[in-house]
PDB file with one MODEL, atoms N, CA, C and O in Angstrom:
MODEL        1
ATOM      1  N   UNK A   1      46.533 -25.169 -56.597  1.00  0.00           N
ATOM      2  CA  UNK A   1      45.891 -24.567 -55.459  1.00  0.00           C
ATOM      3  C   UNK A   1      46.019 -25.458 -54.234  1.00  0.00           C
ATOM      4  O   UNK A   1      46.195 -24.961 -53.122  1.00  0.00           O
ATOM      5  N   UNK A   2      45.928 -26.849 -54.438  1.00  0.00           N
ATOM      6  CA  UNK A   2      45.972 -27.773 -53.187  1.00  0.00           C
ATOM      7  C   UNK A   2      47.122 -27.817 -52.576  1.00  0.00           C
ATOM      8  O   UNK A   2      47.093 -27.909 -51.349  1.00  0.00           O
ATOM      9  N   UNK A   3      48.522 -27.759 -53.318  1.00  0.00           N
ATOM     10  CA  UNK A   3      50.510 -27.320 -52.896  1.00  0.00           C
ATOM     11  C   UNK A   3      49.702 -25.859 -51.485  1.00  0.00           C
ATOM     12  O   UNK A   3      50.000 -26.021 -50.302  1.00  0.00           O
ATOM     13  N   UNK A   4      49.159 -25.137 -51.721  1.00  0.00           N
ATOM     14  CA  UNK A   4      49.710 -24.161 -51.270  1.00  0.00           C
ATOM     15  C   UNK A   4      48.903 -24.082 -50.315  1.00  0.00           C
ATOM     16  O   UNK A   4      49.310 -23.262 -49.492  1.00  0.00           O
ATOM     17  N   UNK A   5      47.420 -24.806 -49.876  1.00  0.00           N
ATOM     18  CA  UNK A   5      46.470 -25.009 -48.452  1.00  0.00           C
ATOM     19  C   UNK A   5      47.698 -24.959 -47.533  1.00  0.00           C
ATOM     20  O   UNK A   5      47.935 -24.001 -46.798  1.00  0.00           O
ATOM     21  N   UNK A   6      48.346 -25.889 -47.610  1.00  0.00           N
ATOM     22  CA  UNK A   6      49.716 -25.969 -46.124  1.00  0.00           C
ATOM     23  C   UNK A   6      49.736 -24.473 -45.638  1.00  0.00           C
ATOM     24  O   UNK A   6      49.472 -24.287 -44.450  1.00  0.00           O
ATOM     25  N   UNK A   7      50.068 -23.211 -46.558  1.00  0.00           N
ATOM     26  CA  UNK A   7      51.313 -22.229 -46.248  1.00  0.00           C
ATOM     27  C   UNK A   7      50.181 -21.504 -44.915  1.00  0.00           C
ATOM     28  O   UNK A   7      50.661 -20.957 -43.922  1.00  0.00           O
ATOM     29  N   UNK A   8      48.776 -21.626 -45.123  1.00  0.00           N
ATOM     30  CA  UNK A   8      47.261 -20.662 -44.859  1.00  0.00           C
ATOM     31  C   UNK A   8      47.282 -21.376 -43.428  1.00  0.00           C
ATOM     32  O   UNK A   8      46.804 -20.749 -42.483  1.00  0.00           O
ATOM     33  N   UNK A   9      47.739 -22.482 -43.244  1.00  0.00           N
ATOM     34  CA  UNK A   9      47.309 -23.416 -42.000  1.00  0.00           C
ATOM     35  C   UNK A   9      47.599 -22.580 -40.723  1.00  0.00           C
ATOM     36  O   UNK A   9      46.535 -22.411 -40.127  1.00  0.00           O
ATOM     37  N   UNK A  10      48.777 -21.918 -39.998  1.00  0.00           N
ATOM     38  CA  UNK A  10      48.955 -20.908 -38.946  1.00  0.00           C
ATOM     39  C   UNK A  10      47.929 -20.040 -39.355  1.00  0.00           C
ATOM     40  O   UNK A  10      46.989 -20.058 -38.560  1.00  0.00           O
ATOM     41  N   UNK A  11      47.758 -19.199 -40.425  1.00  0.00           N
ATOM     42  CA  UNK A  11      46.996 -17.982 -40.210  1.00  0.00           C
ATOM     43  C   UNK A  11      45.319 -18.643 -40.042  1.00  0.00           C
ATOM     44  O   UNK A  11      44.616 -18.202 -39.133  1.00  0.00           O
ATOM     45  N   UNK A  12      45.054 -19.167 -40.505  1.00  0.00           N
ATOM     46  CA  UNK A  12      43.722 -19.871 -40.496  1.00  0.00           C
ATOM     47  C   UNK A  12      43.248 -20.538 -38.860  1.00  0.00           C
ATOM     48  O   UNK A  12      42.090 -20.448 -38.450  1.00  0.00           O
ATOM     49  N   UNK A  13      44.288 -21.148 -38.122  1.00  0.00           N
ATOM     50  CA  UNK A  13      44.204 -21.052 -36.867  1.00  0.00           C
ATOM     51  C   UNK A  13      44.298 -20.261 -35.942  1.00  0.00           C
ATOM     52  O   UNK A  13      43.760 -20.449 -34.851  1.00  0.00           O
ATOM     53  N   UNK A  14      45.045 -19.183 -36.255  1.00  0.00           N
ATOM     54  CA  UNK A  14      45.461 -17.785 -35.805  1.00  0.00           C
ATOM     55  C   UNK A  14      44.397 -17.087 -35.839  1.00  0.00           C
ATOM     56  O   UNK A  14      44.207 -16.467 -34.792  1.00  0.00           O
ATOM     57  N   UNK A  15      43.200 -16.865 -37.074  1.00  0.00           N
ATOM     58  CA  UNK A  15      42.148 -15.900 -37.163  1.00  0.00           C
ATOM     59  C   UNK A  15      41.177 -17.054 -36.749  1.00  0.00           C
ATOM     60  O   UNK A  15      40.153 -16.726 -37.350  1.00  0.00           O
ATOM     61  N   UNK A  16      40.859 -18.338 -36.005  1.00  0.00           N
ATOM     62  CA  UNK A  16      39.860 -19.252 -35.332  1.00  0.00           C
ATOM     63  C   UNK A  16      40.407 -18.652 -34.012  1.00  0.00           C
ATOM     64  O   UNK A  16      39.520 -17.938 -33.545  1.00  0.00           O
ATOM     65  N   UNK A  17      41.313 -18.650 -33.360  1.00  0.00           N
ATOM     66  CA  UNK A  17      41.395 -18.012 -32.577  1.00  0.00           C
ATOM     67  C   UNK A  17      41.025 -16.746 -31.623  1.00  0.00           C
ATOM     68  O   UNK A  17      40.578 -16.664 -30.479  1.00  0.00           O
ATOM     69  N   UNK A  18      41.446 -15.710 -32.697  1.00  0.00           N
ATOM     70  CA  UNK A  18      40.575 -14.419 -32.491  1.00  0.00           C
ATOM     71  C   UNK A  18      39.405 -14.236 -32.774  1.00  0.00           C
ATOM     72  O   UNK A  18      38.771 -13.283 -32.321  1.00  0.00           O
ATOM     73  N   UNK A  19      38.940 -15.064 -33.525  1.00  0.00           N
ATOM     74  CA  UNK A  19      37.448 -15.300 -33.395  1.00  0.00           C
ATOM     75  C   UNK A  19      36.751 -15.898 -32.480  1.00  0.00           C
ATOM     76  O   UNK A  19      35.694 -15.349 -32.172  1.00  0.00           O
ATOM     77  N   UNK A  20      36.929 -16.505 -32.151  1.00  0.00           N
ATOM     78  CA  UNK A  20      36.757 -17.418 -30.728  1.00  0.00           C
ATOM     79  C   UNK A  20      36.853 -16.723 -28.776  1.00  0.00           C
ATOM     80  O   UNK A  20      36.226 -16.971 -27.747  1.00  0.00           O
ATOM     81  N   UNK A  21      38.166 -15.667 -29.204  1.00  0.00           N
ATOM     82  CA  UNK A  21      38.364 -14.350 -28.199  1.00  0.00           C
ATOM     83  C   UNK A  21      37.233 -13.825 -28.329  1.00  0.00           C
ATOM     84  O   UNK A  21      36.349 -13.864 -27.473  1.00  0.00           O
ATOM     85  N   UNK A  22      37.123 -13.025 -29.940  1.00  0.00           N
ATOM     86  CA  UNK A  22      35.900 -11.587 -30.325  1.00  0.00           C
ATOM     87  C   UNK A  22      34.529 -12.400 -29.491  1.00  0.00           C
ATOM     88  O   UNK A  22      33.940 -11.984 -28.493  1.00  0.00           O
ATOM     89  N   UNK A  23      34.301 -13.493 -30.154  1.00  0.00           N
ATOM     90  CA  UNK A  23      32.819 -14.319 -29.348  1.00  0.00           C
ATOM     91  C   UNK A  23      32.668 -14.038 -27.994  1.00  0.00           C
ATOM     92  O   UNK A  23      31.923 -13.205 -27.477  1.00  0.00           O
ATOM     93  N   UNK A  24      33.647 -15.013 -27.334  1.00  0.00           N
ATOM     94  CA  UNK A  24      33.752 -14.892 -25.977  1.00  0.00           C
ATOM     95  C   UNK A  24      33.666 -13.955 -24.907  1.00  0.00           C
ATOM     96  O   UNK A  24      33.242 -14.031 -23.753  1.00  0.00           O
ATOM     97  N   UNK A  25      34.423 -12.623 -25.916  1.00  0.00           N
ATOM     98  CA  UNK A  25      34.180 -11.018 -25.358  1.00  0.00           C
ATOM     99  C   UNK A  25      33.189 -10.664 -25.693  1.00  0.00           C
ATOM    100  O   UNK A  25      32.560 -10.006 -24.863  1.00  0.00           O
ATOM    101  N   UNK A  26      32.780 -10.819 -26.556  1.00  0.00           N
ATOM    102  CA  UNK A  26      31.018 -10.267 -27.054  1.00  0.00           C
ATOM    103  C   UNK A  26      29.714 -11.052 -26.317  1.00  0.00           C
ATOM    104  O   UNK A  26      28.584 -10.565 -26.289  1.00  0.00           O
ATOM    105  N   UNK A  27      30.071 -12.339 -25.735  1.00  0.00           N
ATOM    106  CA  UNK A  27      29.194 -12.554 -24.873  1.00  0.00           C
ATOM    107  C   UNK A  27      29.289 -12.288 -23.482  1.00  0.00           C
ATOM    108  O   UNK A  27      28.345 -12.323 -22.692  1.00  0.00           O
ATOM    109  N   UNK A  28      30.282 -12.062 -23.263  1.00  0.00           N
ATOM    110  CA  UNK A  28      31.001 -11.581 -22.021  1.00  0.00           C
ATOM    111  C   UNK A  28      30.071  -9.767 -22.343  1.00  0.00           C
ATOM    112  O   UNK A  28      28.986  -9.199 -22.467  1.00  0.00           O
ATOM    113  N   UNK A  29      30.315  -9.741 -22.340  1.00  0.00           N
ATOM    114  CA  UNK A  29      29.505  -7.736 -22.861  1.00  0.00           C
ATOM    115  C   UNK A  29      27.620  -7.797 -22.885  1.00  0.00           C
ATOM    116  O   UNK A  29      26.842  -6.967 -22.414  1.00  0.00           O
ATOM    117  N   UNK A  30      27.315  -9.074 -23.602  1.00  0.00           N
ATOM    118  CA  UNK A  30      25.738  -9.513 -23.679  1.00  0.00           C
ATOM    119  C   UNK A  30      25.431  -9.587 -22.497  1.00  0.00           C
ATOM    120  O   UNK A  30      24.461  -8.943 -22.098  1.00  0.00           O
ATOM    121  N   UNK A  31      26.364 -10.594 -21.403  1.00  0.00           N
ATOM    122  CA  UNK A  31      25.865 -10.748 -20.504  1.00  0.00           C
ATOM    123  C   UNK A  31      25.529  -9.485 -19.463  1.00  0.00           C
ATOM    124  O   UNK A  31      24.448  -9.091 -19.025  1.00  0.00           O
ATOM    125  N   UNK A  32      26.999  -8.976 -19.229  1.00  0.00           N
ATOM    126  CA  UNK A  32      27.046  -7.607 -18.449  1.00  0.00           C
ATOM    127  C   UNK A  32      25.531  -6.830 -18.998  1.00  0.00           C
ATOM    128  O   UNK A  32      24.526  -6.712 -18.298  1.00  0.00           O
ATOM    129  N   UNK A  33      25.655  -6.436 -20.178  1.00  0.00           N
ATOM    130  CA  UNK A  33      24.600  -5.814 -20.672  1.00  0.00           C
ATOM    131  C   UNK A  33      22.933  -6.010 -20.240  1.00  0.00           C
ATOM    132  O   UNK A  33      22.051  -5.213 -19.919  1.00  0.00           O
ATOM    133  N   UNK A  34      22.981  -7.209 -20.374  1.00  0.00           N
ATOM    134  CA  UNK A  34      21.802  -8.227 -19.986  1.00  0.00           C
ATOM    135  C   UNK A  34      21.546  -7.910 -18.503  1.00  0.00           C
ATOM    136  O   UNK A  34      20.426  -7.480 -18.225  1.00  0.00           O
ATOM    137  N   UNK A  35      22.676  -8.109 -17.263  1.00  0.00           N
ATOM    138  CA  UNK A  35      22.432  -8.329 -16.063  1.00  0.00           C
ATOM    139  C   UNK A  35      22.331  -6.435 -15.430  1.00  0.00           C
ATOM    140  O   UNK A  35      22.153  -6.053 -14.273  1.00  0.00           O
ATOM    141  N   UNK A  36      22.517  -5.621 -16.657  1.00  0.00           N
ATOM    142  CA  UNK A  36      22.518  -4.070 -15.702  1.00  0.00           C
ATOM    143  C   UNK A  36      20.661  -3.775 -16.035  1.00  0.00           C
ATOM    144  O   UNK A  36      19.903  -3.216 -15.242  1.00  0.00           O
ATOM    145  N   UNK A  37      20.209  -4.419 -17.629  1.00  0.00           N
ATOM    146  CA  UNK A  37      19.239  -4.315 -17.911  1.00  0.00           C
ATOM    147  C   UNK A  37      17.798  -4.582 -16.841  1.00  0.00           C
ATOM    148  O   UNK A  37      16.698  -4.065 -16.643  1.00  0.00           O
ATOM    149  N   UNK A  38      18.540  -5.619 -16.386  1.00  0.00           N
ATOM    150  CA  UNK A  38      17.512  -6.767 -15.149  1.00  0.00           C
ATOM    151  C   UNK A  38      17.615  -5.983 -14.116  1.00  0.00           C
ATOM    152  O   UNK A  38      16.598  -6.219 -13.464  1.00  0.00           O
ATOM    153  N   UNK A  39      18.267  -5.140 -13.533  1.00  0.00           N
ATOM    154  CA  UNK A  39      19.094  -4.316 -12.241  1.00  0.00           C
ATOM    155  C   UNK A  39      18.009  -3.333 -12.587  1.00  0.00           C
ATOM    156  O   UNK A  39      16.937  -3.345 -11.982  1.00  0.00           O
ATOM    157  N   UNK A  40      18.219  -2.660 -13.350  1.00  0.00           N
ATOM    158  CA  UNK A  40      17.296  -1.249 -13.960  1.00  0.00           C
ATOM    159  C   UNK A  40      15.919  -1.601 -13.718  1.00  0.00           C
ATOM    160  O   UNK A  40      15.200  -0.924 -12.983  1.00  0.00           O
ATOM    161  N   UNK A  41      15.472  -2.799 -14.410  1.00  0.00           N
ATOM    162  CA  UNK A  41      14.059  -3.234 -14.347  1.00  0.00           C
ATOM    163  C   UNK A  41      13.154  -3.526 -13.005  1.00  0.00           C
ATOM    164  O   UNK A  41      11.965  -3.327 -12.759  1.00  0.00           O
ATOM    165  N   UNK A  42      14.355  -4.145 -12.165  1.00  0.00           N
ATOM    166  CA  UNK A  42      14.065  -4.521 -10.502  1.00  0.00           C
ATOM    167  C   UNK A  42      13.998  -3.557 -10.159  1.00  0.00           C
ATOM    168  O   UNK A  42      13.074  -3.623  -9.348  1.00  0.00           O
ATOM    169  N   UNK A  43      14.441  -2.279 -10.184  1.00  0.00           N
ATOM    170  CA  UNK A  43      14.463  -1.007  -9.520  1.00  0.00           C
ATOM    171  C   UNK A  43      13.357  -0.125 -10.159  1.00  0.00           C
ATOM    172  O   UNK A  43      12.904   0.750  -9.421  1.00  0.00           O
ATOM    173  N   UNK A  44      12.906  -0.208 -11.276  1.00  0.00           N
ATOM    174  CA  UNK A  44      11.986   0.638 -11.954  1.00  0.00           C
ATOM    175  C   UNK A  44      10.439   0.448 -11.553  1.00  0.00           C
ATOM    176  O   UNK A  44      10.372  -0.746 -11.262  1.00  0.00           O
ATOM    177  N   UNK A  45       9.330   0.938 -11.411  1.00  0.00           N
ATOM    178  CA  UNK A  45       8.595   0.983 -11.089  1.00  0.00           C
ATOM    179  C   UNK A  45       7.562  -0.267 -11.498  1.00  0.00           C
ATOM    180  O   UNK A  45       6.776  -0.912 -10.804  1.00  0.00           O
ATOM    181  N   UNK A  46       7.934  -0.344 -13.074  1.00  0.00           N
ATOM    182  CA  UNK A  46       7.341  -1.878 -13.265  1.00  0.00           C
ATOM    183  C   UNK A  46       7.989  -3.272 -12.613  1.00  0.00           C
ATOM    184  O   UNK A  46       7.704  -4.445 -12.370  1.00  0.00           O
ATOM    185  N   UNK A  47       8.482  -2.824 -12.564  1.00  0.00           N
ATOM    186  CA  UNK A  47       9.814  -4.105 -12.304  1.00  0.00           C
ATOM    187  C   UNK A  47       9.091  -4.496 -10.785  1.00  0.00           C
ATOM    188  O   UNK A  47       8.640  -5.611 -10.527  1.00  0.00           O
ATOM    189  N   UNK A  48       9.087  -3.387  -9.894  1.00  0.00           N
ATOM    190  CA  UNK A  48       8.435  -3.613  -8.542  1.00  0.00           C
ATOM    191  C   UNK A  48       7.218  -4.205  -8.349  1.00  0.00           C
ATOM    192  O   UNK A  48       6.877  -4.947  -7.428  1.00  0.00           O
ATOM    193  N   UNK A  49       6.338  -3.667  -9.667  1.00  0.00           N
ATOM    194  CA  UNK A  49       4.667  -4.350  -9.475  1.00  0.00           C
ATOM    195  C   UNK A  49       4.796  -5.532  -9.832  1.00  0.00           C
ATOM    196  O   UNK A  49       4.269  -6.365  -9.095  1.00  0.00           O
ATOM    197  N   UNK A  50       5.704  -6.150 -11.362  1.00  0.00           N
ATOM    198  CA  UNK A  50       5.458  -7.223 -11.605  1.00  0.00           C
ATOM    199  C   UNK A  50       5.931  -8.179 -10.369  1.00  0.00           C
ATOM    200  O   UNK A  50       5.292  -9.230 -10.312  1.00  0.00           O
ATOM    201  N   UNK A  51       7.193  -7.960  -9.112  1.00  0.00           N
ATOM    202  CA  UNK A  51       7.302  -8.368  -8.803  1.00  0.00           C
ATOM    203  C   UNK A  51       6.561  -8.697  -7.593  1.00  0.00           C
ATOM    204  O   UNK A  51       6.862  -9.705  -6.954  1.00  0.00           O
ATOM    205  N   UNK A  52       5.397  -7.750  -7.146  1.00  0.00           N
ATOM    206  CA  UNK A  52       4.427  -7.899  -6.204  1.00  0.00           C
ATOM    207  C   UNK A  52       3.243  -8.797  -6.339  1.00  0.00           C
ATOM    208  O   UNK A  52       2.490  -9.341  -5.531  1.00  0.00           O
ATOM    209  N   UNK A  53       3.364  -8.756  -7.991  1.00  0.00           N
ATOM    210  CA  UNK A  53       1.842  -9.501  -8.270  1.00  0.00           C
ATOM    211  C   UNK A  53       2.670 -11.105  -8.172  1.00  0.00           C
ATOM    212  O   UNK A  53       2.273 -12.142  -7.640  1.00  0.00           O
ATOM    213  N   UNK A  54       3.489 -10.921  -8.641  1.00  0.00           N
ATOM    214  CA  UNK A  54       4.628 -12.334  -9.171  1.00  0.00           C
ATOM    215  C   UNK A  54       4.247 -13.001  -6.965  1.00  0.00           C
ATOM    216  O   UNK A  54       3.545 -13.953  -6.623  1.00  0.00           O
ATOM    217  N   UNK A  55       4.814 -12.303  -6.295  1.00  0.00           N
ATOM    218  CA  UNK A  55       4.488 -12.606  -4.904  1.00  0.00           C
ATOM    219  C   UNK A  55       3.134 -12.977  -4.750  1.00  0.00           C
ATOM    220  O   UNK A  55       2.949 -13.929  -3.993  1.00  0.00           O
ATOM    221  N   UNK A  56       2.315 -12.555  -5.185  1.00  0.00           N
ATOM    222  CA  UNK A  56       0.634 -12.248  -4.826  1.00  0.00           C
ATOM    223  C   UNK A  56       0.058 -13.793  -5.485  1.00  0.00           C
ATOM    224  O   UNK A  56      -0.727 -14.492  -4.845  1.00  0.00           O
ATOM    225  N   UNK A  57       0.355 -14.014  -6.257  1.00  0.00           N
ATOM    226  CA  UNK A  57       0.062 -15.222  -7.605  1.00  0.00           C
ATOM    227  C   UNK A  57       0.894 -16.060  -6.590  1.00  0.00           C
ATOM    228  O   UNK A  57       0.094 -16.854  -6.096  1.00  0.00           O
ATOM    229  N   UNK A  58       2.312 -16.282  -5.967  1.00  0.00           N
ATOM    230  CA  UNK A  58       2.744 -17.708  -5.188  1.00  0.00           C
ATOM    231  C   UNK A  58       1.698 -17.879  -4.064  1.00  0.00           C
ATOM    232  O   UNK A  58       1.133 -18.928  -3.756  1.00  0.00           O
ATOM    233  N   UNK A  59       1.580 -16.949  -3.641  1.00  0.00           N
ATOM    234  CA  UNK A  59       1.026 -16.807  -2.113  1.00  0.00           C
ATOM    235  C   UNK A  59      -0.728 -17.148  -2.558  1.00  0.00           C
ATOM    236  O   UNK A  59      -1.373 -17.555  -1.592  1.00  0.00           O
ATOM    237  N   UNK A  60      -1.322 -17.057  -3.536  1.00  0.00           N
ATOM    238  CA  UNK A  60      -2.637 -17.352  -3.698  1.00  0.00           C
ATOM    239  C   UNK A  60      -2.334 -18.858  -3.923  1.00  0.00           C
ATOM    240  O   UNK A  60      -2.983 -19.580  -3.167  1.00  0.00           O
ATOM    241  N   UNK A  61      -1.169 -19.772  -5.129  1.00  0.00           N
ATOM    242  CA  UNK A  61      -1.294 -21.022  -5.622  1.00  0.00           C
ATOM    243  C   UNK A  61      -1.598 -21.555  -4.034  1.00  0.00           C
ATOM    244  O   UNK A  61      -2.574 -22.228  -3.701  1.00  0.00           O
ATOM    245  N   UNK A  62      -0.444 -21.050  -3.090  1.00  0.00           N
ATOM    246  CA  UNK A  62      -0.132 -21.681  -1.726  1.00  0.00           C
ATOM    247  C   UNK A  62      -1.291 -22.177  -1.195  1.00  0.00           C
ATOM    248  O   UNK A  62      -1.506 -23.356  -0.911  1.00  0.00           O
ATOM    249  N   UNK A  63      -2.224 -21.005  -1.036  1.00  0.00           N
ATOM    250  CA  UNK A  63      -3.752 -20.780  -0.257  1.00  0.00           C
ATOM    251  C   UNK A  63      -4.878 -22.263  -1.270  1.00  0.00           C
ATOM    252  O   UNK A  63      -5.718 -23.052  -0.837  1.00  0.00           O
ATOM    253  N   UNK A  64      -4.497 -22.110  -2.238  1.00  0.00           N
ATOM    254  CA  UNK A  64      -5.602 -22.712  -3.640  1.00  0.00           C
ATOM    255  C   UNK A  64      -6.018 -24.059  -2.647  1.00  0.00           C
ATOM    256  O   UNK A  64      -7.203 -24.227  -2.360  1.00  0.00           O
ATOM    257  N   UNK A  65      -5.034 -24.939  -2.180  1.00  0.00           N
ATOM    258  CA  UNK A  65      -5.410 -26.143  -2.005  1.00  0.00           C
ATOM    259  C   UNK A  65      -5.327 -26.787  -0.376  1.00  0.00           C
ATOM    260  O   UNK A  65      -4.794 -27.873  -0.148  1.00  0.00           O
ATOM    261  N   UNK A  66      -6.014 -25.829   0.816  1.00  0.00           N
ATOM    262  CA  UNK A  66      -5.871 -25.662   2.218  1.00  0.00           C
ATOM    263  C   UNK A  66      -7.143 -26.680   2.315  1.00  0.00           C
ATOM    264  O   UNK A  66      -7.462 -27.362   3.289  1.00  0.00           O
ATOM    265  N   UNK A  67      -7.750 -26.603   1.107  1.00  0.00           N
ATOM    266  CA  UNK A  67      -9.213 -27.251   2.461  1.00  0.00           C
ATOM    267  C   UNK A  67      -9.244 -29.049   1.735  1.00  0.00           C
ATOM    268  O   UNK A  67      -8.169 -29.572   1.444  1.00  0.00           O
ATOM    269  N   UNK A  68     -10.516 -29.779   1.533  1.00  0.00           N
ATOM    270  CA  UNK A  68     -10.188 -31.266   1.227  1.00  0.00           C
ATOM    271  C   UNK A  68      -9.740 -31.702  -0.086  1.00  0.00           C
ATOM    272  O   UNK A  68      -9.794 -31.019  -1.109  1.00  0.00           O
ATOM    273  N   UNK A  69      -9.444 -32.489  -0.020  1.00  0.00           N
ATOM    274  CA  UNK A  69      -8.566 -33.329  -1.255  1.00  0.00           C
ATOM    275  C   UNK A  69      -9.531 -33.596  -2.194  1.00  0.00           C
ATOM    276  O   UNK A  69     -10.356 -34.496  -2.350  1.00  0.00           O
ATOM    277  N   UNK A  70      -9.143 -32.318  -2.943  1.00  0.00           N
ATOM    278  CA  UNK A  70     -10.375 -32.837  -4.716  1.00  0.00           C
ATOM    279  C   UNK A  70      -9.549 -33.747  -5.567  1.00  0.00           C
ATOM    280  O   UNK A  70      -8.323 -33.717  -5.670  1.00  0.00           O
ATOM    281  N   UNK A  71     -10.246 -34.429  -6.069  1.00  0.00           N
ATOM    282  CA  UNK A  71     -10.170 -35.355  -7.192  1.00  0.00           C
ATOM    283  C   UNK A  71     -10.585 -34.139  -8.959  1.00  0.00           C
ATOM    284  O   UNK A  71     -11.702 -33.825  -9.368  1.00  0.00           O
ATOM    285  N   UNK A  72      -9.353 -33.803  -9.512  1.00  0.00           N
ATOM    286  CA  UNK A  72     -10.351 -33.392 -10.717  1.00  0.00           C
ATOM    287  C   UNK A  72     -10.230 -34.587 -12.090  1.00  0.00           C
ATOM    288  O   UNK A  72      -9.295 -35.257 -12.529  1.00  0.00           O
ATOM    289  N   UNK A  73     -11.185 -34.489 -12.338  1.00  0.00           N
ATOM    290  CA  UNK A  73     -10.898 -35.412 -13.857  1.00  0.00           C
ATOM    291  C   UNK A  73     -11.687 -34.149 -15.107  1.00  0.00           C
ATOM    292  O   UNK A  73     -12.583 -33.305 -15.102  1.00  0.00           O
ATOM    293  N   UNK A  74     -10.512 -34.803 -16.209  1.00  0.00           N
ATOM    294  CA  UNK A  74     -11.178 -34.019 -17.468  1.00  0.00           C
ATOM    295  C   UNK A  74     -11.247 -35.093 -18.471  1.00  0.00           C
ATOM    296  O   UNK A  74     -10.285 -35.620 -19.031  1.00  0.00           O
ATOM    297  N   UNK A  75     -12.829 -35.428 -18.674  1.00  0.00           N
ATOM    298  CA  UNK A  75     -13.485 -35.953 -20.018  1.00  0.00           C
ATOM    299  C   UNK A  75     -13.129 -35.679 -20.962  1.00  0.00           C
ATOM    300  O   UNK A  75     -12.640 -34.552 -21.041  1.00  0.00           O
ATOM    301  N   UNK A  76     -13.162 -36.436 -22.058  1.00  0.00           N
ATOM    302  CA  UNK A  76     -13.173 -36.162 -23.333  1.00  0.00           C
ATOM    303  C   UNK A  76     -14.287 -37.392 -23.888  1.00  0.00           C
ATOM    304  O   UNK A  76     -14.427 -38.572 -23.567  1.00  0.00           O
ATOM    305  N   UNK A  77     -15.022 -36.468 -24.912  1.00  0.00           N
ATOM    306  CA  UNK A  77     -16.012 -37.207 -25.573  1.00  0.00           C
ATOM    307  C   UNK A  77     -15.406 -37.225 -27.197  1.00  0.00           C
ATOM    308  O   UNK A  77     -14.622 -36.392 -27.652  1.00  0.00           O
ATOM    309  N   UNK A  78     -15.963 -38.354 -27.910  1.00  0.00           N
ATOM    310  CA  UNK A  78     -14.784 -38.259 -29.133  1.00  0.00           C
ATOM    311  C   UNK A  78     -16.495 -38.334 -30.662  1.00  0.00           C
ATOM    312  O   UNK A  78     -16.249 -38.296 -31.868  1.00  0.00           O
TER     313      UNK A  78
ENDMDL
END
């Protein structure tokens, strides 16, 4: 069986190959897939709120810390 590993060596690189294509195209397709999914979602009605509140939540952190410089500390008692 070990004489004859040699003869497999082209085809064995030959099918790493096309495997390596099939991957590459199949994530190539995930992605597309992925980025029409995100497109759909931005445009869909949820997609719009989450992205209003998503605005609403920066624009409050912004506001959080306008007035004097707190100090917080957190205790622990053991």
């Amino acid at each position: 069986m070990g004489c004859f590993a040699c003869f497999d060596g082209g085809n064995k690189q030959q099918r790493k190959e096309q495997e390596k294509l099939a991957s590459a195209e199949a994530r190539a397709r995930a992605a597309e897939a992925a980025q029409k999914r995100q497109e759909q979602f931005e445009n869909s009605a949820a997609g719009r709120a989450a992205r209003a509140q998503m605005q609403g939540m920066a624009k409050q952190s912004a506001n959080t810390n306008k007035g004097e410089a707190v100090l917080k500390v957190l205790l622990f008692f053991f």
